[in-house]
N, C-alpha and C positions, 0 to 999 in steps of 0.2 A: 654376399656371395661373390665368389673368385670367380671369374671366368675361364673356363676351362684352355685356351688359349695360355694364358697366365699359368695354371697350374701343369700344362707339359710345356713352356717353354723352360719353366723352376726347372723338371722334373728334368728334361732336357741336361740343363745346367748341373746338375748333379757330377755327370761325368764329361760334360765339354763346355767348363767355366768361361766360354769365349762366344754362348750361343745368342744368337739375336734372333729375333723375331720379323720378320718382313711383312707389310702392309702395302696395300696401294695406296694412293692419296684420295682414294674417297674420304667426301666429309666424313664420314663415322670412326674413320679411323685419324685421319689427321684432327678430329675436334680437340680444342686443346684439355678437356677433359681427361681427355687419353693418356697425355702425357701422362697425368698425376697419378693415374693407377698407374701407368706402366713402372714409375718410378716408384711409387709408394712399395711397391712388389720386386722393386729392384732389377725389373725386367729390361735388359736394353733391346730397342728396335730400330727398326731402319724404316724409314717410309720413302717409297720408290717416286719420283715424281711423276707429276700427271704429263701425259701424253708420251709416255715412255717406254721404248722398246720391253715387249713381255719377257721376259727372261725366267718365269718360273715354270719348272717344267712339269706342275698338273694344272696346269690351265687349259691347255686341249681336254683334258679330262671332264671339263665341264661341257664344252658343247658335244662332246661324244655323250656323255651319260643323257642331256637334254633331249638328245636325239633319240636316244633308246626309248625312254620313258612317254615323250607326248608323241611319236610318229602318229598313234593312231588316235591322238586325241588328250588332252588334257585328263589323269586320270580324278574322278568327282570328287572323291573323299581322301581326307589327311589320311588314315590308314592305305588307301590305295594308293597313295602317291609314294610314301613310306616303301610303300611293297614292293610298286616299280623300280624306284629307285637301290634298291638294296637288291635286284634282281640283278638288273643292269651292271653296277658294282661287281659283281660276283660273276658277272658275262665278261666283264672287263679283261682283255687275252694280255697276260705278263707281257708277251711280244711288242703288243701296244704301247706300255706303259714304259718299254726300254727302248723300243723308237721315239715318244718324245722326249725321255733322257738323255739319246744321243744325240738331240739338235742343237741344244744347248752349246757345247763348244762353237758349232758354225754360226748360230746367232750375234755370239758374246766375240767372233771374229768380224760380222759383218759390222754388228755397233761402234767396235773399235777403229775399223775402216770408215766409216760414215762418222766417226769424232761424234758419235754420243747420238744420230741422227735415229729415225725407226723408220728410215725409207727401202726396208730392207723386205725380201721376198720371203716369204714365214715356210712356205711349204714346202715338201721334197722337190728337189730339182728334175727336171729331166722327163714330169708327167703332164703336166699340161703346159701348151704353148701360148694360152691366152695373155696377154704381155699385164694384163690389170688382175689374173687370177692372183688371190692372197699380198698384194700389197700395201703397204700401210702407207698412208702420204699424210703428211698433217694438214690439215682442213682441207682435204679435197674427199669428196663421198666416191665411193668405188660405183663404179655403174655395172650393169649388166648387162651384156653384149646384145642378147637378144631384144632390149630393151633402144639400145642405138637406133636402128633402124625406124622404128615409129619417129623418134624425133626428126626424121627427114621426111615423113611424110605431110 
């Protein structure tokens, strides 16, 4: 069996002989298994390194949809998760989905500024002044403001 990945990245290639395929460096996809299908299938890809600025632009899309789906609770059954999720999808405002296409250029500005760095602020500018809201820092955990406070007591 081809995995469907494989069979639209082909299908892809059809009319833009130049398409690659993008992965992040999870084990699953960097195993060197990978390779062989990707090769055997003639498929070439790119694997993004770990700990590296996000630059694909439906990756907000996931923790929007997550958010849709379990707000009020993990839903029980595969069918109703299915249902959620394909609800959600289809709640999903184009508006959205071309605000995080348009971030892109400002990201792929700051990473070039930062020389390949991901200490860059992810979120629209201008709405919250929290100085730690949406920053990426390598090995440092983000804390929660409200959270500060207990530690001095």
């Amino acid at each position: 069996m081809i995995p469907k990945l494989i069979l639209f990245a082909k299908l892809c290639a059809l009319e833009r002989p130049d398409t690659i395929v993008q992965e992040d460096n999870a084990p699953a996809h960097a195993h060197h298994i990978q390779e062989g299908v990707y090769n055997l299938h003639e498929v070439k890809r790119l694997l993004w390194p770990g700990n590296s600025p996000d630059l694909n632009m439906i990756e907000p899309s996931w923790f929007w949809m997550k958010k849709r789906t379990i707000s009020r609770g993990a839903p029980a059954t595969k069918p109703a998760l299915k249902a959620a999720w394909f609800k959600a999808w289809n709640e999903l405002p184009q508006s959205q989905v071309q605000a995080w296409i348009e971030r892109i250029p400002r990201h792929i500005e700051e990473v070039i500024r930062l020389e390949g760095g991901n200490e860059y602020i992810e979120s629209c500018t201008g709405k919250d002044t929290r100085s730690w809201k949406n920053r990426r820092l390598k090995g440092i955990l983000s804390r929660r403001q409200d959270l500060e406070d207990l530690d001095e007591t």
